[in-house]
N, C-alpha and C positions, 0 to 999 in steps of 0.2 A: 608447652613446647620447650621452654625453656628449662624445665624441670627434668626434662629426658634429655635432652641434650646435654645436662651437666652429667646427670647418670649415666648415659652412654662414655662420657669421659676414662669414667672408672672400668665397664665394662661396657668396651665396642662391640662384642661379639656375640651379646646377650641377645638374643630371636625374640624377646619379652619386652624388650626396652624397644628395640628397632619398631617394632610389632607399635606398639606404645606410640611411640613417636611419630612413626608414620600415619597413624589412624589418627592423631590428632589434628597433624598437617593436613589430612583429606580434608575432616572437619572445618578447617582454617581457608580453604580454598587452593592449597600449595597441592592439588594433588598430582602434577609432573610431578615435584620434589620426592613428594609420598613414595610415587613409584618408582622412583631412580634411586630411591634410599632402600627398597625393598627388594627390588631386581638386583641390587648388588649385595645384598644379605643373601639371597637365595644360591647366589654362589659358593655362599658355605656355607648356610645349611639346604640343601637342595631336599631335605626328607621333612622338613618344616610344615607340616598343615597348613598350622594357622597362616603362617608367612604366606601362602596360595591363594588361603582363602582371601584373605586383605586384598593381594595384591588384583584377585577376581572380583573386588567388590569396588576396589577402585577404578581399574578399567571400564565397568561396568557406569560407573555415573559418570565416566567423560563417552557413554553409549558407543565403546571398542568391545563389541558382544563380542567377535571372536577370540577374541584375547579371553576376556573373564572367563567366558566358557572353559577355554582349553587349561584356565588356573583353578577353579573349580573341581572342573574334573581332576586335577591334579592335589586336590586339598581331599575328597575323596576317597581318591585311591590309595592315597596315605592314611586320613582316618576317615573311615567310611559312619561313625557314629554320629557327627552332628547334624542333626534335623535341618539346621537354616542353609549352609550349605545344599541339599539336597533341593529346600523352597528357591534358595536363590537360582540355583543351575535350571531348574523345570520353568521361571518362571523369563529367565532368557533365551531358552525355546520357544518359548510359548510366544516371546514378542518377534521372532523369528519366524514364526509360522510354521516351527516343527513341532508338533501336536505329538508327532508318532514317539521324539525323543524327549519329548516333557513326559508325557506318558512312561514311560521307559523311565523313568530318574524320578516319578513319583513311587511308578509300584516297587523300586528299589529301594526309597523312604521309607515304605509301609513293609515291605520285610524284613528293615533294620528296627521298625517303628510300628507296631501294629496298630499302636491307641492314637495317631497322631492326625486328630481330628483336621489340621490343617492341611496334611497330605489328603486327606481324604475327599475335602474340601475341593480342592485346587485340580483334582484327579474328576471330580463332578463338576466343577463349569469348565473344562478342557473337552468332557464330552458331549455337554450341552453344546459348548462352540461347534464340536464336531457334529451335531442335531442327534447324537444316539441317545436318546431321552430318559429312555429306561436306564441304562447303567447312570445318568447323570442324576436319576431321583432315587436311584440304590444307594452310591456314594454319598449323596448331599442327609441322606436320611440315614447315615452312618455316622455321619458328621454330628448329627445333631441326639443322635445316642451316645455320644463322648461325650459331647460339650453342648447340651439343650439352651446354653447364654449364648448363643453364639449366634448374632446379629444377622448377620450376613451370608448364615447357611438358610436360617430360612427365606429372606430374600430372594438368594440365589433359586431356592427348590418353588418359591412362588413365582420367581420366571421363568422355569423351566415349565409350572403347569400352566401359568399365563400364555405361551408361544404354542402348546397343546390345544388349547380352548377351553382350558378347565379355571374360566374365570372364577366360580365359586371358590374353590378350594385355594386359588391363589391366594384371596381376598382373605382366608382365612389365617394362611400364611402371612401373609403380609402385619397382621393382627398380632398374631403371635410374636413377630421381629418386634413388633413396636411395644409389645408388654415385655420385651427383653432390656428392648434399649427404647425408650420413646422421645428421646432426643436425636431417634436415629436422621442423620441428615440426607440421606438417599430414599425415602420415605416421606420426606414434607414435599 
């Protein structure tokens, strides 16, 4: 903290220092500070992604989902490229109970991102949650054609055939996560 702050000295108006410095202060517990150092950055540069994204990801751990949301959306529409933005915004829908706009902000991920096994992921337990089973074991089984390490997709796809009655097939799944990861801790 103290390192940006001397560098901000030199240049106050750098969005990469500010950026910097405030993500550490989140880190540090100061996240008021964080975000009153950011909201006042964004005054000049109001076309800043990343400065959005921050400032949505700070709001977001003091649980102000509308605020992160509508700075998300705003890191977005500026650059529409980064994948985590895209997870972050679908996945404060999602604790909102809007399925329909997570949904919507994931298959926008997967058309910026077609290989993005975690979009794909996160798009199959959204429909599980919603009980549409089938699109939930298409996606989750898309997931695991990208990324077959991937702990937690087959988890997921073993409860999605678990709540079905297809306790065999779960069981096998379930087999299969734990020859991925056999430390896994959702599984002992």
């Amino acid at each position: 903290i103290v390192f940006y702050r001397q560098a901000l000295e030199y240049d106050p108006d750098s969005p990469s220092l500010i950026s910097s410095l405030a993500a550490a202060m989140g880190k540090n517990g100061e996240v008021q500070g964080a975000i009153a150092l950011v909201e006042d950055a964004l005054k000049k540069h109001p076309h800043v992604a990343s400065l959005h994204r921050l400032l949505g990801d700070l709001y977001s751990s003091l649980s102000e989902r509308q605020a992160a949301i509508a700075h998300l959306q705003d890191a977005l529409r500026l650059d529409p490229s980064v994948e985590e933005v895209y997870l972050s915004l679908a996945a404060l829908h999602a604790e909102e109970r809007d399925y329909a706009a997570a949904q919507t902000v994931l298959e926008a991920l997967l058309a910026q991102h077609p290989q993005s096994y975690l979009g794909y992921f996160h798009l199959g337990r959204i429909n599980a949650e919603l009980k549409d089973y089938a699109k939930a074991e298409g996606m989750l089984q898309r997931v695991l054609s990208l990324n077959p390490d991937f702990d937690r997709a087959w988890i997921a796809l073993g409860g999605v055939y678990e709540v079905q009655g297809k306790d065999t097939e779960a069981v096998k799944l379930y087999q299969e996560a734990l020859k991925t990861n056999p430390n896994s801790g959702e599984l002992r």
